[in-house]
Phi, psi and omega in degrees: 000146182231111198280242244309352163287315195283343173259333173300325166278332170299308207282333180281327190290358169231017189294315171289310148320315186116295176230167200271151145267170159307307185274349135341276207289310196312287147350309186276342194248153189298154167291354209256340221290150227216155176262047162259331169280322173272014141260005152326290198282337211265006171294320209300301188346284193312288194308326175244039163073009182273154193256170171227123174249138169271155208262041136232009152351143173263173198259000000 
């Protein structure tokens, strides 16, 4: 996994907002991913103020 890539894109895709969807976030990461990496990214998410929205959420 290469988190600073997959956050250099969570941060432009949130830049306006705050946050992200699943299928956004889903979208950036690879299939291969364990679950120590994806408490990795969602620690990176939390560290740098981005929300994780769910995508049928209302705006």
């Amino acid at each position: 996994m290469d988190l600073q890539k997959i956050m250099a894109k969570a941060r432009d895709i949130a830049k306006s907002t705050g946050t992200i969807t699943t299928e956004q976030l889903n979208g950036l990461c690879p299939n291969n991913m364990g679950p120590d990496d994806i408490a990795t990214l969602f620690t990176a998410l939390r560290a740098e103020g981005i929300r994780l929205k769910d995508d049928d959420a209302e705006e």
